[in-house]
C-alpha positions in Angstrom: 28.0 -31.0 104.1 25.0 -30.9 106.6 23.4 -27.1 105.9 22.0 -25.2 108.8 18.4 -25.3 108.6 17.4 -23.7 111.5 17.9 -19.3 111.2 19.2 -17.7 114.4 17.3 -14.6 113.9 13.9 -16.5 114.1 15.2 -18.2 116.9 16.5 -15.2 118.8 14.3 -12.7 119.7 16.9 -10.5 120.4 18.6 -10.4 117.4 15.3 -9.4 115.6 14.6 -6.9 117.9 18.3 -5.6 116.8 17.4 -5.9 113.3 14.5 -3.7 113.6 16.2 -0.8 115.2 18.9 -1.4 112.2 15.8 -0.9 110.1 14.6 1.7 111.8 18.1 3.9 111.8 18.7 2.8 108.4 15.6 4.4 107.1 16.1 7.7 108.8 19.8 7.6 107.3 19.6 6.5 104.1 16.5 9.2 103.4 18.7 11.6 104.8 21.8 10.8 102.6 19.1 10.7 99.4 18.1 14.2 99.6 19.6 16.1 102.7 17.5 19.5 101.4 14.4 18.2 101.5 11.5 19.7 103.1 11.2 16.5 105.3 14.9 16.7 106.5 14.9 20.6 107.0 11.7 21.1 108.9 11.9 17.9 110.7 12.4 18.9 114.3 10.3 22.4 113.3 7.3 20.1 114.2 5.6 19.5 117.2 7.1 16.7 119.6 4.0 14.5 119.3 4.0 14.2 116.0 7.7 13.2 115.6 6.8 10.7 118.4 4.0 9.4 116.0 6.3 9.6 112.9 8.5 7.1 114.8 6.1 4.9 116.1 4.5 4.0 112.4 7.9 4.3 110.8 9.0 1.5 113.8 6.3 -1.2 112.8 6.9 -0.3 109.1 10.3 -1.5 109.7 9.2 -4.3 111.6 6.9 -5.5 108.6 10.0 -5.0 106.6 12.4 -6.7 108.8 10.0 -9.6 109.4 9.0 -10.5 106.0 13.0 -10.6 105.2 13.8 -12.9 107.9 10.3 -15.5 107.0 10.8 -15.4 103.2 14.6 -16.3 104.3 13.4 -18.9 105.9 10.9 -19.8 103.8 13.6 -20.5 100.9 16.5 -22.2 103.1 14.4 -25.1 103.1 13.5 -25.4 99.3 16.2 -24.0 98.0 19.6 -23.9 98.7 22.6 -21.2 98.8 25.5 -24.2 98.3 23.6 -25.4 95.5 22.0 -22.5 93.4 23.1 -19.4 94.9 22.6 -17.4 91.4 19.0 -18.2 91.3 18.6 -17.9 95.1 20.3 -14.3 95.0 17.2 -13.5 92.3 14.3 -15.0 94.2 15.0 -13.8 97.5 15.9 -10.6 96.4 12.4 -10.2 93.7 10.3 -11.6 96.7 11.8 -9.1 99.3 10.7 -6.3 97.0 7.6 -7.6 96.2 7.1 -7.7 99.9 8.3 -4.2 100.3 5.8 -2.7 97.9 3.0 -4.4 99.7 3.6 -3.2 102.6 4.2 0.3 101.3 1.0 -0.2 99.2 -0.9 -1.5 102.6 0.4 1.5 104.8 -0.9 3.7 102.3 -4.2 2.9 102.2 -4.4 2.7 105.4 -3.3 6.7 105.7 -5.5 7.4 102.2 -8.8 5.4 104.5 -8.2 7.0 108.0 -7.0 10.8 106.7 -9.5 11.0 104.1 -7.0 11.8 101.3 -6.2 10.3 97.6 -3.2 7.9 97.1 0.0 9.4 96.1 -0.1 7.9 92.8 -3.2 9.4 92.0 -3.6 12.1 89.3 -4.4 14.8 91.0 -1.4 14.2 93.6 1.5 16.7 93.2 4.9 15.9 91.6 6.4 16.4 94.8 4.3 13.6 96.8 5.0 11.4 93.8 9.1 11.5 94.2 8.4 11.3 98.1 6.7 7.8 97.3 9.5 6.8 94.5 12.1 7.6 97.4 10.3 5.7 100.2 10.2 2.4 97.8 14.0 2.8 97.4 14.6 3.6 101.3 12.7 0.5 101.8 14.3 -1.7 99.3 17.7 -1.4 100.6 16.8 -1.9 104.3 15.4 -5.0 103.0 18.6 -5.8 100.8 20.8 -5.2 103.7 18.8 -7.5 105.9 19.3 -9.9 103.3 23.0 -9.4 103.4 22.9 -9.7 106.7 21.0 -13.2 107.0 22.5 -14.7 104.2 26.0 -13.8 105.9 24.9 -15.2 109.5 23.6 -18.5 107.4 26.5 -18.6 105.4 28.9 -18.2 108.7 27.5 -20.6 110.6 27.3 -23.6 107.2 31.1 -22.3 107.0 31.7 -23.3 111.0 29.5 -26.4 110.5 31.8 -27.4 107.8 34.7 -26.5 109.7 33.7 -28.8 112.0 32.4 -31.5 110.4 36.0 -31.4 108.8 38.1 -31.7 111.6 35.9 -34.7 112.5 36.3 -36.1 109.1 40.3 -35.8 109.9 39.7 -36.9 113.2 38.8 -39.9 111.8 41.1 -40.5 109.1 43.7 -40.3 111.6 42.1 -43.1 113.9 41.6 -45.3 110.9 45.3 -44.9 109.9 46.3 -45.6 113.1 43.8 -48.7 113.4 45.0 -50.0 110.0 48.9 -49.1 111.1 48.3 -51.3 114.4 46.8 -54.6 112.2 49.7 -54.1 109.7 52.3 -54.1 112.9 50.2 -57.1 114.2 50.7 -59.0 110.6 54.4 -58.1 110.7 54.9 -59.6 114.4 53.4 -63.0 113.3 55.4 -62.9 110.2 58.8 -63.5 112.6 56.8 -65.0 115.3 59.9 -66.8 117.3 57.6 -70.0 118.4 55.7 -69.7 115.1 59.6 -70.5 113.4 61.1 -72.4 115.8 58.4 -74.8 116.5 58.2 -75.7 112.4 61.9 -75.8 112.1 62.6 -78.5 114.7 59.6 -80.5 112.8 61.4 -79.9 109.8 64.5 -81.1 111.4 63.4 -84.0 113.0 61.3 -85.1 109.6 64.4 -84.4 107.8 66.3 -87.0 109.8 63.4 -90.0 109.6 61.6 -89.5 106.2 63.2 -87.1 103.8 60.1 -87.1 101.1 58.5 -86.2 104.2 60.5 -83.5 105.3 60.6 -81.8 101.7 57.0 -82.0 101.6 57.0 -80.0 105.0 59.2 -77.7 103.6 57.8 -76.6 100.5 54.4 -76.2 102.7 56.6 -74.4 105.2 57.7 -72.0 102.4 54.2 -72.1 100.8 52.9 -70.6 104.3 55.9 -68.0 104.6 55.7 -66.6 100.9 52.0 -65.9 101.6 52.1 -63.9 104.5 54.9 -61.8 103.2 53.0 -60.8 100.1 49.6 -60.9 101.3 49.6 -59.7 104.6 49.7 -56.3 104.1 46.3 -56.2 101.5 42.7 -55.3 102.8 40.9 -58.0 100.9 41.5 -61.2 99.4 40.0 -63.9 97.4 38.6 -67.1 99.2 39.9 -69.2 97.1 43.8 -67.8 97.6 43.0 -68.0 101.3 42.0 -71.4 101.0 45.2 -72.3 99.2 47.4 -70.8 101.9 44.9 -72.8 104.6 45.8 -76.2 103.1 49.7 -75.5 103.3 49.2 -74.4 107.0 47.1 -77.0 107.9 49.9 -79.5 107.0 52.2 -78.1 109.1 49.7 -77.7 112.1 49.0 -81.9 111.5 52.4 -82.8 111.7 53.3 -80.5 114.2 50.6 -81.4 116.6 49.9 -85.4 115.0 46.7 -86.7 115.5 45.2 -84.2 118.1 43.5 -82.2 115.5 41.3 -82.8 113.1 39.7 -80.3 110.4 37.1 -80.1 108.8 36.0 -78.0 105.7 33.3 -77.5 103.6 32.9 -74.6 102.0 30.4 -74.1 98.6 31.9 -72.8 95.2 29.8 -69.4 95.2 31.4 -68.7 98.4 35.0 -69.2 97.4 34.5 -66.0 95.1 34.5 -63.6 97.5 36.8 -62.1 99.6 37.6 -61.4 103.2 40.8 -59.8 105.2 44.0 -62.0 104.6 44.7 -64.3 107.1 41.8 -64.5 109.2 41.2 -68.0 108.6 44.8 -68.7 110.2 43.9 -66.4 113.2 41.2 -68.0 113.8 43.2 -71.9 114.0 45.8 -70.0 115.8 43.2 -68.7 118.3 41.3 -72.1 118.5 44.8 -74.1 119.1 46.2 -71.9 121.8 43.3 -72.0 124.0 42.3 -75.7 123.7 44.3 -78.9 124.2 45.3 -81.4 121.2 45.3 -84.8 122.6 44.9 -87.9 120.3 42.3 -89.4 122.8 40.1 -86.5 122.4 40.9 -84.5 118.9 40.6 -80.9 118.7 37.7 -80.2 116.0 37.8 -77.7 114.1 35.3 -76.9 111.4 35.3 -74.3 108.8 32.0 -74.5 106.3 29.7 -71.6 104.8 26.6 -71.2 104.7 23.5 -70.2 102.4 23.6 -66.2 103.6 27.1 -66.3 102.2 28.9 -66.4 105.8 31.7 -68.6 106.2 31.4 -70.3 109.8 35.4 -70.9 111.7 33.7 -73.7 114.9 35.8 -75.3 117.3 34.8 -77.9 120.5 36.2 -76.5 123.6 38.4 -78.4 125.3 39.9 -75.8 127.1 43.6 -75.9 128.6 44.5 -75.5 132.4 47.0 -72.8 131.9 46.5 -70.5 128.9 49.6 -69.7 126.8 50.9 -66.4 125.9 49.2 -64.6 122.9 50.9 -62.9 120.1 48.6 -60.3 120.5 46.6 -60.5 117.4 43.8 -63.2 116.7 39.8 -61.5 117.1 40.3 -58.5 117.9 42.7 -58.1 114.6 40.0 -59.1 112.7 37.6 -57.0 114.1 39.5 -53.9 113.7 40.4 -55.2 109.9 36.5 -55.6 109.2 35.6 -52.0 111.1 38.3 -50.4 108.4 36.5 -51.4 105.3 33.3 -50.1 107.0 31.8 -54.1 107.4 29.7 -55.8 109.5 32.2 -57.1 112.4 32.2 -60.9 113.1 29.8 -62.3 115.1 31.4 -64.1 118.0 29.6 -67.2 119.9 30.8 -69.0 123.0 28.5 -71.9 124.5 29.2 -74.5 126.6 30.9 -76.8 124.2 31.9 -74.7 121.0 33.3 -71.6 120.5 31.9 -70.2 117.1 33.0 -67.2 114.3 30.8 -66.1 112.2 32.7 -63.7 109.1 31.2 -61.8 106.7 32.0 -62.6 103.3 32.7 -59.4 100.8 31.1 -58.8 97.3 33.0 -56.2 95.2 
């Protein structure tokens, strides 16, 4: 979860203004609900108006200092240390350097009055009893304005982490949902090839017509036929398989291809034992034929070249010549773009796709677990 590091109230000039005349009531109230007899309470509007106004306007910027200090030591400790992480030793800190801060103050305002009236600090000696429990209640006034400014940033920062999460959940969801549909649309994809009409029909007349001039032949097409069949049903639906199993299933459908379309392809493959441990999406290699064979022509005067090789930065390389055809056939619908959406659902690097002038290249990323 990404933590709000930036506190509205020291961004908002408003809102500490607000918190100040908070302060500012709070003190008057809280004094008030400490000792409702006292002299300070009873004879408070016996004195002159002046003085009341001057009462206010140094008990105003004491609550400012107050107010202030809670908001920067706030912020001061949302960058080192964290609510969501320790809250029980945050809760301490916060709350010992608040009070800390308080008695400063109070201990700064003091001398200020002792230097400019002339007269000795409260907690002096000779300083009457009463004075004395007017200074004990002012510290506790002041701490709980401070501790209820507290509550009241921690609850603003905590609000708006709790809406950040909110949010950042619902794009997390978001997500999911897009990913499952992504991964729902290349399973659908798999499935259509799996009872691809031409895919069966143009292997079973081969079949047929192999049957009737070379049986050994047509068995051998057959069990290659099945070979190619049994794979995509099992494996189509996985995220990731081994090289080597996709190889297997390659030389099986390569047969087929060769027979099917005679001398007007030719393959090519060379791929290095380190590679042929890792893995990559099932049946992109076959994607990738079937992509290179419905745009280009198979003629026995000019082959159809397709090479598939790694290379040293573990990348295994699908290159074709171009010999592009007149009038394109219709697509199944699947080929890079169902490889690209496979490779952006286990969070890879997508292919890298290269068309010049006489080769049409695919560069795949193979996958260490």
């Amino acid at each position: 979860m990404e933590e709000i590091t930036n506190d509205t109230f020291l961004n908002n000039r408003k809102k500490r203004v607000l918190v100040v005349f908070f302060a500012f009531l709070l003190l008057y109230f809280v004094s008030y609900i400490i000792d409702p007899y006292s002299k300070f309470v009873t004879d408070y509007f016996k004195r002159e108006p002046l003085a009341i106004l001057g009462e206010w306007t140094v008990s105003f910027i004491f609550c400012f200092l107050i107010s202030e200090s809670a908001i920067r030591i706030h912020a001061l400790l949302n960058k080192y240390l964290s609510w969501t992480e320790r809250s029980g030793k945050r809760l301490v800190i916060e709350a010992s350097l608040n009070l800390l801060a308080v008695l400063v103050i109070i201990f700064l305002d003091l001398l200020c009055f002792s230097l400019i009236e002339g007269e000795p600090l409260p907690f002096h000696n000779n300083v009457p009893i009463e004075e004395r429990r007017g200074l004990l209640q002012w510290v506790l006034v002041s701490a709980i304005i401070a501790f209820m400014i507290i509550a009241i940033n921690t609850g603003n920062y905590l609000i708006l982490n709790w809406r950040n999460t909110a949010i950042e959940a619902a794009g997390h969801k978001l997500k999911a949902a897009e990913n499952k549909q992504a991964a729902m649309e290349a399973e659908l994809q798999a499935l259509k090839l799996q009872i691809d009409p031409h895919f069966v029909f143009n292997n079973l007349s081969v079949l047929s017509e192999l049957i009737l001039e070379n049986q050994q032949l047509g068995y051998e097409y057959a069990e290659n036929f099945s070979k190619v069949y049994r794979y995509l049903l099992v494996n189509s639906r996985k995220d990731i398989i081994l090289l080597e199993e996709e190889l297997k299933f390659l030389n099986a459908y390569i047969f087929l291809i060769q027979h099917r379309a005679g001398n007007g392809v030719h393959f090519e493959i060379d791929i290095d034992k380190g590679s042929r441990d890792l893995y990559l999406p099932p049946l992109t290699l076959q994607l990738l034929i079937e992509n290179a064979l419905k745009h280009n022509k198979t003629i026995k005067s000019d082959p159809l070249k397709i090479r598939i090789f790694s290379n040293d930065k573990k990348e295994l390389i699908v290159e074709n010549k171009l010999i592009a055809i007149e009038k394109q056939v219709n697509s199944s619908g699947i080929g890079l773009q169902n490889i690209i959406s496979r490779y952006q659902l286990l969070s890879k690097e997508p292919p890298e796709i290269i068309k010049g002038p006489d080769s049409f290249k695919v560069i795949i990323r193979l996958i260490k677990l």
